[in-house]
C-alpha positions, -999 to +999 in steps of 0.1 A: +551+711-460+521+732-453+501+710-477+503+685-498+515+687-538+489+689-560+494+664-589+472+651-619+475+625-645+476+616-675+474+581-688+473+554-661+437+541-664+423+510-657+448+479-674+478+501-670+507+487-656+529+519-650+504+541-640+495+522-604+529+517-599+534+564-603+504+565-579+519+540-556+551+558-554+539+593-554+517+583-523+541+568-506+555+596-484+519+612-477+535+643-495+511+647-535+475+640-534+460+632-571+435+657-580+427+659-613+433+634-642+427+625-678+437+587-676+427+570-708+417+581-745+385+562-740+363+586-718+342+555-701+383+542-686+387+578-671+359+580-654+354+544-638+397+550-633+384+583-619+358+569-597+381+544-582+400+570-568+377+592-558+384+619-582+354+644-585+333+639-617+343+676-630+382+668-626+380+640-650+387+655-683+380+641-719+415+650-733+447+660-719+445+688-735+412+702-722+426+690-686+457+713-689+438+739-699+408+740-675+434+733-642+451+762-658+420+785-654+412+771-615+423+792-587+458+784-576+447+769-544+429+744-564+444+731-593+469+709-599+508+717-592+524+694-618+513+667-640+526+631-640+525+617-677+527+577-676+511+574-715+530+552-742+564+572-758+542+587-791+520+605-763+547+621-744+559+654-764+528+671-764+512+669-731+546+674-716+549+708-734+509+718-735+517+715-691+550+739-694+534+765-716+507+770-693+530+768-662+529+736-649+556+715-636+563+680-648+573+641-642+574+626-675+580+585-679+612+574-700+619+574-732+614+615-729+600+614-762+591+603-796+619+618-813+652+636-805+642+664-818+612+667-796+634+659-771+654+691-777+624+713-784+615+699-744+648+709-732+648+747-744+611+749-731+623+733-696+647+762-697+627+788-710+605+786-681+622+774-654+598+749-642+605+715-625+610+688-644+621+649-637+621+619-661+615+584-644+645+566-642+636+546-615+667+529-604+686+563-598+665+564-568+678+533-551+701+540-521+732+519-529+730+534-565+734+564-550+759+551-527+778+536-556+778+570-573+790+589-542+818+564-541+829+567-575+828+600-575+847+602-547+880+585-564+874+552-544+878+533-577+905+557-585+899+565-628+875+547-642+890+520-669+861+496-676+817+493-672+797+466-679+760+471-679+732+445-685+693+445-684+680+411-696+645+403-690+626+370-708+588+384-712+588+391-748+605+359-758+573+351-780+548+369-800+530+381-775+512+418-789+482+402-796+469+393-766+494+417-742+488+459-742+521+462-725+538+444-753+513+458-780+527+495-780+563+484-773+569+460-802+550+491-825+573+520-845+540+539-843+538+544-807+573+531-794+599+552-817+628+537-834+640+518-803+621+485-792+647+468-763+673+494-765+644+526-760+625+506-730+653+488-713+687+498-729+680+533-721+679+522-685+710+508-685+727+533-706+713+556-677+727+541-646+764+538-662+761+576-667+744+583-635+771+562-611+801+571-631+794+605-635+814+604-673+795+609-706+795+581-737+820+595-768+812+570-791+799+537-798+792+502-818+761+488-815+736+454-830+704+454-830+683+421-829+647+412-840+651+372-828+609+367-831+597+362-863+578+396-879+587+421-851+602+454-867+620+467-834+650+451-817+643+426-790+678+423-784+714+442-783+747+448-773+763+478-774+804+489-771+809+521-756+836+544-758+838+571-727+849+607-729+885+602-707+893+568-720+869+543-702+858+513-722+820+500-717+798+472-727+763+476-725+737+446-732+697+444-730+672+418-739+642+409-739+643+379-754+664+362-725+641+334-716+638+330-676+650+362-669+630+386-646+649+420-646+684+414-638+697+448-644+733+446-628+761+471-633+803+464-627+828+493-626+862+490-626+889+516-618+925+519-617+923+511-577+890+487-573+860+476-590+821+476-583+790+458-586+752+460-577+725+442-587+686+454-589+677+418-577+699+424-546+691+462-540+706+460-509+740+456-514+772+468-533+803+451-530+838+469-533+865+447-548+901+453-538+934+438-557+953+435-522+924+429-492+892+411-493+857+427-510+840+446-487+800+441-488+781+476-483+749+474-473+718+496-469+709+517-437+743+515-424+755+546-404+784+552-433+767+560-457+765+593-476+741+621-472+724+616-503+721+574-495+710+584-461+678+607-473+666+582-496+671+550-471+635+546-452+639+519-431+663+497-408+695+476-424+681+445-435+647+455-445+646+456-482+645+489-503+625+476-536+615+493-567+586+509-556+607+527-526+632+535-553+605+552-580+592+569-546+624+587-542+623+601-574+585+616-565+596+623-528+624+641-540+604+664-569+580+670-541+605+682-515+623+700-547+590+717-557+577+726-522+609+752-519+602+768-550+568+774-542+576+789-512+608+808-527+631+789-510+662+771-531+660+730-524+688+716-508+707+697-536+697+660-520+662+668-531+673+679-567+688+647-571+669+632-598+667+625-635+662+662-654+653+670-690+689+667-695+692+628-685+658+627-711+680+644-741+709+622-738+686+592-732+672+604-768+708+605-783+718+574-769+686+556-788+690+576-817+729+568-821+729+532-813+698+527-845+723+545-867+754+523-853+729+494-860+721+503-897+755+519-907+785+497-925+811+517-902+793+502-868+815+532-846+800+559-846+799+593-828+769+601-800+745+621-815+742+657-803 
């Protein structure tokens, strides 16, 4: 790079959780700077977030909206490249399409949107234009995941017959909107959407089974639980997937799973071997075999695939944690975006990373297991 990827913000001011954890990871490399950024609806919380790091006075902005628009007026060896949007899911839509309309790239948090149909009004913009766009489905960018996907892919399993997916976590085990903003928006129709569990975690999950396995959910059988008293949106579900080719899934989340942290874990089974990883144990994969022992594959090793390799950043036995993982996905956009601004087509290890695409069927997926939840036939076809 001849310099550095311009980025700005919006959302991730002062009591944010995700918002550090996008600067963090788009830092990481040395590759995006921040420049501009419209962090909070309160004015005040952008510009102490602003002040804390070192944005100039006139590139905190009241409103995303007047921040989209002034950057779009700046030279273009001034403002901002893309725009990182880290707000709750009701504030996603329309920053995300203000930024395309006036030519600016994106990296958008997951759920994509409010609704599926915004989601699909996104897509044909994303298209229209051209533009970059990733969705932040962090645990794509781990190396073994992608090492379980090459491996997959590859027939090593031989057909896929069975996945199991699970994401249970304990935090929201009690009534805790009152005193929590995390929980506050999530636990809310008005800001979350129609999925609670299923939309922040389940979607995750639903993710990483498509992601590895490369095949696309046909149908599926789903219930949704509220287990704490009062709270409109699931806390809870299980879900029983039917894949396009014949493989069977299961796919569970909850956030109700007291003592849990986030045990996201994923098994694969094929006609020739199975497959498991754990976001606990990042490091490792195991390879299970019918006639010879499981074979532990582990991170940094010399075998691995191209596309493990360029997202691996240190030694074997050094651990490759979230934040490395959610760094890959904004190392990877950079690398992607720094071609295209230069004319040059990315090489297809720095494409690799959720798209607008991975947001629409994230949408479908939510919007189909609600309807699975609330119908008297429970299967249902996914939503397109």
């Amino acid at each position: 790079m001849e310099r550095k990827i311009r980025m700005g913000m919006i959302g991730g001011g002062e009591g944010s959780f995700i918002g550090p954890v996008h600067r963090i990871a788009a830092f990481l490399d040395g590759q995006i700077e921040l420049v501009c950024g419209c962090f909070s609806s309160s004015f005040e919380n952008t510009k102490a977030t602003a002040r804390a790091l070192f944005i100039p006075e006139n590139r905190a902005y009241r409103t995303f909206t007047e921040m989209i628009e002034k950057e779009a007026l700046l030279p273009e060896g001034e403002r901002m490249d893309f725009v990182a949007i880290v707000t709750p899911n009701d504030l996603h839509f329309e920053p995300a399409m203000l930024a395309l309309e006036n030519g600016f790239h994106v990296v958008l948090d997951k759920p994509m949107t409010f609704t599926l149909d915004q989601a699909y009004r996104l897509k044909e913009q994303v298209e229209k234009t051209g533009l970059l766009f990733a969705l932040t489905h962090t645990y794509t960018g781990y190396p073994m995941i992608k090492e379980a996907r090459h491996r997959v892919r590859r027939g090593d399993l031989g057909k896929i017959r069975r996945i199991y997916v699970e994401y249970p976590q304990g935090w929201l085990s009690g009534d805790i909107a009152g005193e929590n903003k995390q929980a506050a928006w999530r636990v809310d129709p008005r800001r979350a959407g129609k999925g609670g569990c299923m939309g922040d975690i389940g979607v995750h999950a639903y993710n990483l089974a498509e992601y590895i396995s490369g095949l696309e959910v046909d149908e599926l059988c789903a219930e949704l639980n509220s287990f704490v008293p009062n709270r409109i949106l699931d806390d809870d579900g299980v879900v029983m997937i039917r894949y396009k080719g014949g493989a069977k899934g299961m796919l569970a989340a909850s956030q109700i799973a007291i003592g849990e942290e986030n045990d996201l874990t994923i098994r694969i089974y094929g006609e020739k071997g199975g497959l498991s990883w754990r976001q606990e144990e990042p490091n490792t994969i195991i390879l299970k075999w019918a006639d010879k022992p499981n074979e532990i594959i582990r991170t940094g090793s010399r075998y691995m695939s191209s596309f493990s390799q360029h997202n691996t950043r240190v030694p074997g036995g050094h651990p490759e944690g979230y934040i490395e993982a959610f760094a890959n996905i904004y190392r990877n956009f950079a690398l992607a975006l720094d071609c295209i601004l230069k004319g040059n087509e990315p090489k297809p290890e720095y494409l690799d990373f959720p798209t607008v695409k991975d947001g629409v069927r994230g949408m479908q997926f939510i919007e189909t297991v609600v309807a699975s939840s609330e119908s008297e036939d429970k299967w249902i076809k996914m939503i397109n």
